[in-house]
C-alpha positions as CSV (number, residue, x, y, z in Angstrom):
1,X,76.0,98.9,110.3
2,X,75.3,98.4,106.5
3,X,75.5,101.9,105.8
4,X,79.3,102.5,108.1
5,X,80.7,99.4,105.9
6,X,79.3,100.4,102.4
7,X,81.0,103.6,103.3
8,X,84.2,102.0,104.5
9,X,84.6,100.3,101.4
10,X,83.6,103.3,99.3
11,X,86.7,105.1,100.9
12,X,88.9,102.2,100.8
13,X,88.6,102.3,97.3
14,X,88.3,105.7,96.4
15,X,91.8,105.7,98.2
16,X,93.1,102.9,95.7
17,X,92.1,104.4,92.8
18,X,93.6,108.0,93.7
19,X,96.8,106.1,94.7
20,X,97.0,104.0,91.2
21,X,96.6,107.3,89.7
22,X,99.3,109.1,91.5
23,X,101.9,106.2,90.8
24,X,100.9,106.1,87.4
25,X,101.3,110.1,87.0
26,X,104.7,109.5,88.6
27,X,106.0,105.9,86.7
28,X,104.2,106.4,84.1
29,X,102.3,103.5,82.3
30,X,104.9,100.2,83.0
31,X,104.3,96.9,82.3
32,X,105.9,93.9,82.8
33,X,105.1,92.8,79.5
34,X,106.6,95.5,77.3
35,X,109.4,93.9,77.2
36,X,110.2,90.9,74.5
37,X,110.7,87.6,77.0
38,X,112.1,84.2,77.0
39,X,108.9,82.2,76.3
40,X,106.9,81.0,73.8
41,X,106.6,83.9,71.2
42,X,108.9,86.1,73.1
43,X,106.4,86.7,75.8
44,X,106.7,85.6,79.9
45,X,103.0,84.6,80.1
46,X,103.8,82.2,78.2
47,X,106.8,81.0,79.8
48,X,107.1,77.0,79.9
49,X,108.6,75.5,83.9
50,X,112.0,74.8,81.9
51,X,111.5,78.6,81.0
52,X,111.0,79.9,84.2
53,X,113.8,77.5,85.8
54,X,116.2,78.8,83.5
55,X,115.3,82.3,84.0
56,X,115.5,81.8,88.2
57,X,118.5,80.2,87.8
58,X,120.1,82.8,85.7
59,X,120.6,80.2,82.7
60,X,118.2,82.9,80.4
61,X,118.5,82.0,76.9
């Protein structure tokens, strides 16, 4: 039983990692963070809540 779900998982994420590849061959190396944002330093992790309500409610700075 051990052995069928260390397997399982083994293929589970060979499978992921073949798929990340492929989308990354494909989309190339995106990230939501390339881009300069609306918070603190120009980044979105950093995004305050009066940030991020502004940027839901389409009042972006």
């Amino acid at each position: 039983m051990a052995v069928a779900c260390g397997t399982a998982i083994a293929a589970v994420l060979g499978g992921m990692y073949i798929m990340g590849r492929d989308v990354k061959t494909k989309e190339g190396q995106s990230t939501v963070y390339s881009n300069q944002g609306n918070g603190l330093n120009g980044g979105d992790k950093a995004m305050t809540s009066s940030d991020v309500s502004a940027a839901v409610s389409g009042r972006g700075k």
